[in-house]
C-alpha angles and dihedrals in degrees: 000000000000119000125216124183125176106207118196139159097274098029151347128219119201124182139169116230125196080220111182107165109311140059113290143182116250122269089211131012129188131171121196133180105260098208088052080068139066096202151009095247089053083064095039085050096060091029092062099031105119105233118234113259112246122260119253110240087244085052103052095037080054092045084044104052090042092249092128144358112241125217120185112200111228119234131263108276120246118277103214113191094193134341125207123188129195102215123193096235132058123287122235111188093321100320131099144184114212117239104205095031132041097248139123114212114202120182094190090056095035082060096040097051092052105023107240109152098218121037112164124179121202132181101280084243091042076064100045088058092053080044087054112051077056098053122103127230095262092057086061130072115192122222099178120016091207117184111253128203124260094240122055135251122148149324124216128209135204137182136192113196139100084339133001113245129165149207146201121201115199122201104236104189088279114029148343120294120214115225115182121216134170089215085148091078090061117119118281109248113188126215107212141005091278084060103034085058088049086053087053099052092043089065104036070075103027134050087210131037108200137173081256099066088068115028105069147051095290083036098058081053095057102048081053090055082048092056100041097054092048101040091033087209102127115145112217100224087059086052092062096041085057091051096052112042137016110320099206086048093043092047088041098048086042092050099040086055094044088236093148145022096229094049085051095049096046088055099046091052097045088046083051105052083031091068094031089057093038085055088044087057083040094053084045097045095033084219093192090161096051155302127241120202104200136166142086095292106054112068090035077060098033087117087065095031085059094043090086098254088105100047092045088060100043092057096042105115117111120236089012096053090107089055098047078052091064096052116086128233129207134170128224113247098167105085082200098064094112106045080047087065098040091057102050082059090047087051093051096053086055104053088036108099118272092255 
């Protein structure tokens, strides 16, 4: 038995996989709220603590009328051959502090609290590329077809969520190879006034704009506050909407249905630095053979990322703008994508030789 977990800022998902050789579905999957918790092994603890097996009814009228005095014998605790976790923040030798939560996350002392004999950490989109050489053609939507070449070079990844993080895949002879990267944090540049004015309200608040403080939920949120203090065109009903619920959810439904101005406008401006800054990783990268938008935004916004705002950005550069037309594009439907390709590392670790 191998365990995955995906940790990120909002939640973590952990599951144990009977993993062979191919890709398989969890045996068990949990998802918990990250911030309910201190630390990762807080989670681990209640994740791989076998539950108590119910009493047999016999067995609690007995226990109740003092007859007899009932022990259930707890069940054998879980065996783990290796255990691989994507975590949102970069990883140092094994080691990582998390960006969007206070915690340390030590692989040395995850392995060495529950005994499992291989832990390895990896960057949570290091993770997603592993997740997305495994996904089939139904968990993908494509956005531009592209034309590839016929040998291959390198993919690039990007995700908009709680965070952005992104990822290059380099073809190495024999397969792709995943590099992490936390090119999410890179300076904003914007493209146009509209933008240059956005950059300018975002630090009158923040020493430092990145691509972050937009894409992403809290980003979407402020790029509506952007707008609504410039357009003034904010309905009240969709302010207390805001107040009430999930601001990146309520600006996302009222946009998508076209319900309000200010909603329309938000999402046209976060589709449009979204694929400028997807075409700026694939220019980096020079990702000829595709490029891959994860995370959990995007296919909660794949309406407006198929409308062609994506797309006009991506390709907007200039005298590159033929070759950014032959990369494809596809976006990441499966929101399981990182803890799969935890997993298959984890999976690895455990068939490779005890050294």
């Amino acid at each position: 038995m191998i365990l995955a977990g995906d940790i990120g800022g909002t939640k973590t998902n952990l599951a144990l996989y009977d993993w062979p050789a191919e890709r398989v579905e969890p045996v068990r999957l949990e998802t918990f709220h990250s911030a309910d918790y201190k630390s990762l092994e807080e989670i681990l603890e209640e994740f791989l603590t076998p539950p108590k097996p119910p009493m047999l009814l016999d067995d609690i009228e007995a226990a109740a009328s003092g007859e007899a005095e009932v022990e259930s014998l707890p069940e054998e605790p879980i065996k783990l051959a290796a255990a691989c976790f994507g975590v949102a923040g970069p990883v140092i030798e094994n080691h990582s502090q998390t960006t969007n939560l206070p915690w340390v996350v030590d692989g040395a002392a995850i392995a060495k609290r529950f005994d499992i004999p291989r832990v390895q950490l990896l960057n949570d989109l290091e993770a997603t590329a592993y997740g997305i050489l495994l996904l089939r053609s139904d968990e993908l939507e494509v956005l531009n077809p592209g034309n590839p070449p016929k040998k291959r070079q390198a993919l690039a990844l990007i995700a908009a969520g709680t965070g952005l993080g992104e990822a290059i895949l380099f073809w190495d002879g024999k397969s792709y190879r995943p590099m992490p990267s936390e090119g999410g944090h890179t300076d904003f540049a914007p493209n146009n006034d509209y933008e240059i004015e956005l950059l300018r309200y975002l630090r009158s608040q923040f020493l430092h704009v990145s691509y972050e403080r937009i894409l992403s939920g809290p980003g979407l949120n402020a790029i509506y506050e952007y707008v609504r203090d410039t357009k003034k065109n904010e309905p009240t009903w969709l302010a207390e909407k805001i107040k009430a619920g999930d601001p990146a959810a309520e600006i996302a439904e009222a946009g998508l249905k076209g319900q309000a101005d200010i909603a329309k406008q938000t999402l046209d401006l976060f589709a449009s630095i979204y694929g400028a800054e997807a075409g700026n990783l694939a220019l980096k990268a020079l990702s000829l053979d595709g490029v891959y938008v994860a995370g959990g935004m995007a296919p909660k916004l794949i309406k407006k990322l198929q409308d062609g705002t994506f797309m006009k950005a991506f390709i907007n550069k200039g005298r590159y703008k033929r070759l950014l037309g032959n990369m494809p594009v596809k976006v990441v439907m499966n929101q399981q994508t990182a803890l799969l390709g935890a997993a298959s590392v984890a999976a690895a670790l455990s068939h490779a030789p005890t050294p």
